[in-house]
N, C-alpha and C positions, 0 to 999 in steps of 0.2 A: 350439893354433895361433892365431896372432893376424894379421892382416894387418898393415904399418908402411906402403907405400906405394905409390901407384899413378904411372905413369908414362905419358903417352899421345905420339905423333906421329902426326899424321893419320888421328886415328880419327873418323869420325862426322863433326860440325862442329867438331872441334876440331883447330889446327895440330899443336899444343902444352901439353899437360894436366899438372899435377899435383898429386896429394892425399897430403897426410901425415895418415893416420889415428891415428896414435899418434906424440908429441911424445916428446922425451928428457924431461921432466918431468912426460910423464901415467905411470903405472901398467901395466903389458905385462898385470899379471891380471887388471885393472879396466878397461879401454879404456872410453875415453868412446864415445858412441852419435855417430856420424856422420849427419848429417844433410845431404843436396842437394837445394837447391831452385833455382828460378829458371823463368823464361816454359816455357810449351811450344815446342818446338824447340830447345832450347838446347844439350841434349845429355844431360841426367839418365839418361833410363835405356841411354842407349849407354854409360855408366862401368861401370853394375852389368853390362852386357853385355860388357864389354870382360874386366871380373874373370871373369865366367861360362866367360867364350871361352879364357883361361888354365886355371883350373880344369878345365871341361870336356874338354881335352886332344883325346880322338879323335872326340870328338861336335861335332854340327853347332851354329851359333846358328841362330836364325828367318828373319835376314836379315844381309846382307853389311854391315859397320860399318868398314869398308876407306876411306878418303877417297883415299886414293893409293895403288894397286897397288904400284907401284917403289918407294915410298918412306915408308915404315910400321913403328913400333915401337911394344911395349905392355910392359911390363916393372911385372912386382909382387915385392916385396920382403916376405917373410915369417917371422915366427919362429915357432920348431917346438922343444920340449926342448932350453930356452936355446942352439939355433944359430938363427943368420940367414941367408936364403939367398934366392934371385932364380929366378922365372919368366920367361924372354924369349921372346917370338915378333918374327920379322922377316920371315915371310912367310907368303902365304896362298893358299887354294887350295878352290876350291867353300865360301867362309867357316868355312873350318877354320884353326885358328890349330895349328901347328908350334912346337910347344917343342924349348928345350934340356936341358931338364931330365926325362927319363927317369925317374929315381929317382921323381920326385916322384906323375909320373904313376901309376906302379906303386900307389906306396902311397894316391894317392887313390881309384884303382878297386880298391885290394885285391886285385889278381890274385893267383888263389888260385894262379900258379906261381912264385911267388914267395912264400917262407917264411917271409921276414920282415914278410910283409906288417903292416902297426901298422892299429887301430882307436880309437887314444884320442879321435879329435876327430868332431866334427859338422858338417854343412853344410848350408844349407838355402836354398831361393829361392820367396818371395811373389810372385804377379804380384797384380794386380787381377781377373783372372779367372777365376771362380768354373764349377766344373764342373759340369754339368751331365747328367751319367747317373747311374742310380738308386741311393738306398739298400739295397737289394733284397737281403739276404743269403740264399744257396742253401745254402751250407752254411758249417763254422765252419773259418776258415782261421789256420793259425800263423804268425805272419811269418818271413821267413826273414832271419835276422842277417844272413847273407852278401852280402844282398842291397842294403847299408845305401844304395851309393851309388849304384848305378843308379836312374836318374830323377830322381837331388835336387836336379838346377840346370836342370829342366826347365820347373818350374815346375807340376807336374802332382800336387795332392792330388783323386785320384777319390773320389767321397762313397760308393761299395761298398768302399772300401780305408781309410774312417775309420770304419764301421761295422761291418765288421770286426776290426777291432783292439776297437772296444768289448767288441763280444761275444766277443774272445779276453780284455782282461783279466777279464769277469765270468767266462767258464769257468775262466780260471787260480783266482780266488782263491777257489771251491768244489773246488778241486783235493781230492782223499785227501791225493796229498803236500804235507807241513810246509812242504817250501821253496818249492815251487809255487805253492801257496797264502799264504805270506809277500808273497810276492812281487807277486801278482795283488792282495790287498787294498793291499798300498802303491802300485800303480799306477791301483788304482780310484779311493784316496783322490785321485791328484793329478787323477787326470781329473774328477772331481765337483768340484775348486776351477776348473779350467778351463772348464768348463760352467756355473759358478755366477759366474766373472767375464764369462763371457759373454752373459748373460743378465740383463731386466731383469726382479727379482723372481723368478727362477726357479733350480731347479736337477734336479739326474740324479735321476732315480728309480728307474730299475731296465732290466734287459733281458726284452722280455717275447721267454720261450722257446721258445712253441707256432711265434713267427713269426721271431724275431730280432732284434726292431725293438727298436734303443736308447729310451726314452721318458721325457721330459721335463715337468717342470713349468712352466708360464710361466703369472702369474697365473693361479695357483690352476687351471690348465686342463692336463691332462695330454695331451702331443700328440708326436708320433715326429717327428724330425729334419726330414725334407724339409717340415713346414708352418711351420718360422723364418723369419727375413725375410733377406736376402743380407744382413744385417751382423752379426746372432747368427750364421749359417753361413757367415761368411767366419772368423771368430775361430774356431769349433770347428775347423773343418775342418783349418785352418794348424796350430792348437795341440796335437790328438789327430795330427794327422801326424810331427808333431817328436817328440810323445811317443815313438810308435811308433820312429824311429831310438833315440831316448834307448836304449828298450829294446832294440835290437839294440848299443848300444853295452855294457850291463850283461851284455848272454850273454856276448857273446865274449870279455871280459876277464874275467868271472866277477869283477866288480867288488862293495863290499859293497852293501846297500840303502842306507843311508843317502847313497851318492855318487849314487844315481838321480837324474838332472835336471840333475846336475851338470858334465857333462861340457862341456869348451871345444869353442868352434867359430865358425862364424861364418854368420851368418844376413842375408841380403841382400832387402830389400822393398822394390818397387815402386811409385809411388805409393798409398802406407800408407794415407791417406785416404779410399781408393774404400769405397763402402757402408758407413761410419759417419757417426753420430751425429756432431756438435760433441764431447756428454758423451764419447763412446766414441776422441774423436779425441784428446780432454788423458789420457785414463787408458790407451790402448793401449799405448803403449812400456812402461810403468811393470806392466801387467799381463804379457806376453813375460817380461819381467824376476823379475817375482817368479814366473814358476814355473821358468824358466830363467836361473840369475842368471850364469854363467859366460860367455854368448854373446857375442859381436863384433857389432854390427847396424851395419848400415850400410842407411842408407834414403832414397826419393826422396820427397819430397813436393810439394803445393803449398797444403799447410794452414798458416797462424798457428800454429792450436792444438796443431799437432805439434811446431812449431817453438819453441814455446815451452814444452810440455809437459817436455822433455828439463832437466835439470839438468848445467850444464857442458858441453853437447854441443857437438860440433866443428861447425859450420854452415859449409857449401860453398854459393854460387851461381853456376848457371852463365849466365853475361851474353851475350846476340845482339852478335855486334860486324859486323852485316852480311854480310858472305859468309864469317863464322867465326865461332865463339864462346870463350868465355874462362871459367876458374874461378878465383875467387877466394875465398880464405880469409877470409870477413866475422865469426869467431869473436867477435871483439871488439865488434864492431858487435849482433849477435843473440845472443849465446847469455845465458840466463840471463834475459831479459826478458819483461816482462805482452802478454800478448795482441794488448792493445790499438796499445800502442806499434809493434809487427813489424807488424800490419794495414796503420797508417797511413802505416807507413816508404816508401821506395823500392820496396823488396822483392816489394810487393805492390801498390803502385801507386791504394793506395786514400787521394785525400789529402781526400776528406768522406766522412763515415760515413753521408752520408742519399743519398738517391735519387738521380737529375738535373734533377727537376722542383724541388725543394726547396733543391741545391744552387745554380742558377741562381737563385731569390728569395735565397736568403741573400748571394749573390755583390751581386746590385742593390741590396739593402738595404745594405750595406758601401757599393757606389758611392755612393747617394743620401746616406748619412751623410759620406761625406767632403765630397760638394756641398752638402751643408747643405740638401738639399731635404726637408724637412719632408711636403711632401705624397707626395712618391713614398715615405719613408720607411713613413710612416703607411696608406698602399694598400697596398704589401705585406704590413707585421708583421699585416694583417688577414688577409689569406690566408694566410698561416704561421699562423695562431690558426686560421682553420677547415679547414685540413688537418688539424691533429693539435692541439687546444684546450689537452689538457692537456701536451705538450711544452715548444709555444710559451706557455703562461701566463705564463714571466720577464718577457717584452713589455710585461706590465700594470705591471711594477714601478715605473713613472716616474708612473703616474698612483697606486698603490696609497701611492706615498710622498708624492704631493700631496695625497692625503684625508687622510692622516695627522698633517703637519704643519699642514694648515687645521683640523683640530680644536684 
């Protein structure tokens, strides 16, 4: 399943919205990574809301994303086993969004009354908010395949429902049975790459089975889940969650091992940046990626480094136009550029890289230099030298070339 395009009217702040996530010249298997950014308030995560509130069908959103009662359309365009086909809601009701499209519902909840029900794809939804109830395993639970899509654009990875799955695939791969056990060491393998990109200098060690507790390595110190920092257990959690559908996708098609991980779909996150690192904010995407390389992401940010982290990605921002806001396709403008460059752009609104104390001398030193006032120049570049000596050392270069040539 791939998404092609969103279509908004008066949702949120926006009159009038639209995002082509896949070009006639990108690739439908390889979609580029979407990327939205722009100010807070603008509208970012009422788009991923808006996709949510389509898919979600008979389920509620958090809040009402409606801008005009009487007069509101959200229309997403999608391909599915080379057809194309449309999601339209036109009206709404306790922030339930009314489709026309039946079928589709059907098959995304898998209503088991319905025969034809299909399982080939994925779905998944990041917020920034990390859960908070226990690790605590009581006993060892099997997930239940059937169960792939309840809860998935809720946003809700519970840390007893990702510790669990650990300790189901450590008991699958000491299975008696061959295939049981096939099966449970290839999903161990992919969870120990997942735990080992997540972690710095660390990786999976083993389940201990007197208690249940998954247990990890992090510098050289073996320590259970709940003492990581919210940015190692914001990645495991999201990551071994996904796994866990992966694997309900492998039962129920009775798909081979080697297509494990592989299944399409489409994975939606919320301000990507919350609780990492810089380091952890350029390798994120590209990490998702390599252990799920088939997925659709579409994501919100307000990071440089994510934004620049993506190769080829489609860049959305959504711009405050006062009592509305607007998005615009800046693909051409950001995608594919250094860091630095996106920092200093519009985009981010940062046009000096140093404080405002520092900015203000360097702004007066430019004045004094155009006025040719020598002594205001010279008070300054002093205090730019004993703020930060060795920055401002260039300063000295007019006198460092006067001793020079006086020898």
């Amino acid at each position: 399943m791939r998404l092609l395009n969103l279509e908004l009217k008066n949702i949120g702040p926006f009159i009038e919205g639209n995002i082509n996530f896949i070009s006639e010249e990108d690739n439908i298997q390889k979609p580029p990574v979407t990327i939205i950014t722009g100010e807070n308030g603008t509208g970012k995560t009422i788009i991923i809301d808006a996709i949510r509130g389509l898919l979600l069908a008979r389920y509620k959103l958090e809040r009402d994303i409606i801008r005009n009662d009487n007069d509101f359309s959200v229309s997403l365009k999608y391909a599915t086993d080379n057809k194309t086909e449309f999601l339209f809601s036109s009206s709404a009701k306790k922030n339930q969004f009314h489709l026309n499209s039946y079928e589709f519902r059907n098959r995304f909840l898998a209503n088991q009354e319905e025969p034809d029900a299909t399982w080939n794809w994925v779905v998944d939804y990041w917020t920034s908010k990390l859960s908070t109830d226990s690790f605590e395993v009581k006993n060892l639970v099997a997930p239940i395949p059937e169960n792939i899509y309840i809860n998935s654009l809720n946003g809700i990875q519970k840390n007893v429902e990702v510790a669990q799955l650990i300790c189901f695939f450590d008991y699958l791969k000491n299975s008696d049975n061959n295939a049981e056990r096939e099966l449970g060491i290839r999903f161990f393998e992919i969870l120990k790459k997942i735990i080992k990109l997540s972690l710095i200098d660390g990786e999976f060690k083993y389940v201990a089975r007197t208690t249940l507790k998954p247990i990890v390595s992090q510098t050289g110190q073996e320590i259970s889940l709940e003492k990581l920092s919210s940015g190692n257990l914001y990645l495991i959690q999201r990551m071994v969650s996904l796994l866990g559908k992966m694997y309900s996708i492998h039962i129920l098609n009775k798909s081979p091992l080697e297509e494990l991980c592989k299944t399409q779909g489409i994975l939606l996150i919320d301000e990507a940046e919350n609780h990492l690192h810089p380091k952890w904010q350029k390798t994120f995407i590209q990490s998702i990626q390599e252990i799920f390389p088939n997925l659709q992401l579409i994501v919100t940010t307000h990071s440089p480094f994510i934004v620049s982290s993506v190769e080829n990605a489609k860049i959305f921002v959504c711009h405050s136009k006062g009592d509305h806001a607007e998005i615009t396709d800046e693909t051409d403008i950001y995608s594919n550029k250094p860091v630095e460059e996106i920092l200093l752009s519009p985009l981010f609104g940062v046009t000096h890289p140093f404080n405002q104390n520092i900015t203000e001398l360097l702004q007066k030193r430019k004045s004094a230099i155009n006025a040719k006032d020598e002594v205001q120049k010279t008070k300054i570049e002093k205090e730019l030298k004993e703020i930060n000596p060795q920055y401002f050392n260039f300063l000295n270069i007019d006198n460092i070339l006067g001793e020079i040539t006086s020898e």
